[in-house]
C-alpha positions as CSV (number, residue, x, y, z in Angstrom):
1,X,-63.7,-95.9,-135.2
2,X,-61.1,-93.6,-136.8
3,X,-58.7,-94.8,-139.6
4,X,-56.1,-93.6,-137.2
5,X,-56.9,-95.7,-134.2
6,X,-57.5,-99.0,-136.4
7,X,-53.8,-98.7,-137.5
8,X,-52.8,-97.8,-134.1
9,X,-53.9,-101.1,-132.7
10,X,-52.4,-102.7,-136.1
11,X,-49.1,-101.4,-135.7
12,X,-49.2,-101.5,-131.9
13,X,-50.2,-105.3,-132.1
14,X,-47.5,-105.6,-135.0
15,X,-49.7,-107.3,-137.5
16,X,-48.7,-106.8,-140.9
17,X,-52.2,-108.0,-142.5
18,X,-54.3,-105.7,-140.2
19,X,-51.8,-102.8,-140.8
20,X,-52.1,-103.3,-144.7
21,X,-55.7,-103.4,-144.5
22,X,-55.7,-99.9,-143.8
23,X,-53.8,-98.7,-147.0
24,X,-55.3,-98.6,-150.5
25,X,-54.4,-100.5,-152.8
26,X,-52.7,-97.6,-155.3
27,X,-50.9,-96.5,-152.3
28,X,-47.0,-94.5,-152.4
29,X,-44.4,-93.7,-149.8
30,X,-42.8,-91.0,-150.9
31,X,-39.0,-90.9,-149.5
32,X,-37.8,-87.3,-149.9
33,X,-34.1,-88.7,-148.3
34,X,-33.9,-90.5,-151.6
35,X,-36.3,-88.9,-153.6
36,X,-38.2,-91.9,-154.5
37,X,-41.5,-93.7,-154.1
38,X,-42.6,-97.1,-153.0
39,X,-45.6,-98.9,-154.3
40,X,-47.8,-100.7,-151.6
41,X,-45.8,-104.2,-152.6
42,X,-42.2,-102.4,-152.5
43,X,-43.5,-100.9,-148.9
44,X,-44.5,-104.0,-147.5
45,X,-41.3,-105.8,-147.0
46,X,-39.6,-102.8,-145.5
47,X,-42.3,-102.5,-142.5
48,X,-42.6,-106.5,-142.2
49,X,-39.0,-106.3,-141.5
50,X,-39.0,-103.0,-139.3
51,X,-42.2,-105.2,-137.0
52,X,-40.3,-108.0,-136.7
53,X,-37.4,-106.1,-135.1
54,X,-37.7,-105.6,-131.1
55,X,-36.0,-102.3,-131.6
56,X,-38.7,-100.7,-133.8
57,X,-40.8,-98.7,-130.8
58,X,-43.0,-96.0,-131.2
59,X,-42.4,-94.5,-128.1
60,X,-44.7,-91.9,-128.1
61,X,-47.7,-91.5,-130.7
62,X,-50.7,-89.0,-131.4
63,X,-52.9,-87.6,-133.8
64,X,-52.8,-84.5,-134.9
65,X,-55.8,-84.4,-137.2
66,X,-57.8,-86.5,-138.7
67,X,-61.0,-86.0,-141.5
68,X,-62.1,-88.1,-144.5
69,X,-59.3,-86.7,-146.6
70,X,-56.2,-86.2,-144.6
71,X,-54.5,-87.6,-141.3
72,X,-51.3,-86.2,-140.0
73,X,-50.0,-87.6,-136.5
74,X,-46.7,-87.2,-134.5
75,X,-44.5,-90.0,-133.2
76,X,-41.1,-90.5,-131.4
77,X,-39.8,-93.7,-133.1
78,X,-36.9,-96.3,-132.4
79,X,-35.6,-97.8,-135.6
80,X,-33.8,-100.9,-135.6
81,X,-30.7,-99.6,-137.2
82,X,-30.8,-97.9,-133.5
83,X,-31.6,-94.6,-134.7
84,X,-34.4,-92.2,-132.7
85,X,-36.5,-90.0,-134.5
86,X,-38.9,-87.2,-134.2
87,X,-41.6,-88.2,-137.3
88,X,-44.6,-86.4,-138.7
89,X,-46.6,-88.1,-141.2
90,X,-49.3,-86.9,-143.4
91,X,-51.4,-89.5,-144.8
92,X,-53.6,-88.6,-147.2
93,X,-56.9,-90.6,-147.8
94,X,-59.2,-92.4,-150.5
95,X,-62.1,-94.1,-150.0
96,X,-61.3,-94.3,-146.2
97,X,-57.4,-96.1,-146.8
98,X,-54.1,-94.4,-146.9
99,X,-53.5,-93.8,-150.3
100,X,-50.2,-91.4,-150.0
101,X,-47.7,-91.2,-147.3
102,X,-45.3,-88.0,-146.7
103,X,-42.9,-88.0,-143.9
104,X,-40.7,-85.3,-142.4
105,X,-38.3,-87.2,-139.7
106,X,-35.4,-85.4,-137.3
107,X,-33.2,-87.4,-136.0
108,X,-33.1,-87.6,-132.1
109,X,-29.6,-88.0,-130.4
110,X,-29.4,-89.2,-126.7
């Protein structure tokens, strides 16, 4: 099963621990708004709180590409500050986790 469709079902099922389980453990978000990066354990509160929130919906989601090194997918997200956005992520792999996140997000206005 790909890497993608494991967190899929993760995210889709909103489990935090499943979700985590597929990012290593020297993982980074890298925020280009703020030009900052996370660490795995700075991450994890930020998406624990987005999963707990009914209005965090991925309302549309799809991979793009996927190998042992790299996966980029595309996804129209609700946020629960009640913000829409257009998001593409590239992921980039090590030894089969996420190890590096890099987003480029366009904001969606009804």
């Amino acid at each position: 099963m790909s890497l993608y469709t494991v967190l899929m079902e993760a995210l889709e099922a909103r489990d935090i621990e499943k979700t985590l389980d597929c990012y290593h453990p020297d993982y980074q978000f890298v925020r280009h708004q703020t030009n900052t990066i996370l660490t795995l354990e700075e991450w994890r509160p930020m998406m624990e709180g987005m999963m707990a929130s009914d209005k965090w919906v991925m309302e549309t989601a799809r991979c793009i590409y996927e190998n042992d090194d790299i996966l980029v997918s595309h996804s129209l997200m609700s946020f629960p500050d009640d913000t829409k956005e257009s998001v593409i992520v590239v992921h980039t792999k090590k030894a089969g986790k996420i190890v590096r996140t890099e987003t480029g997000a366009t904001p969606i206005k009804d």
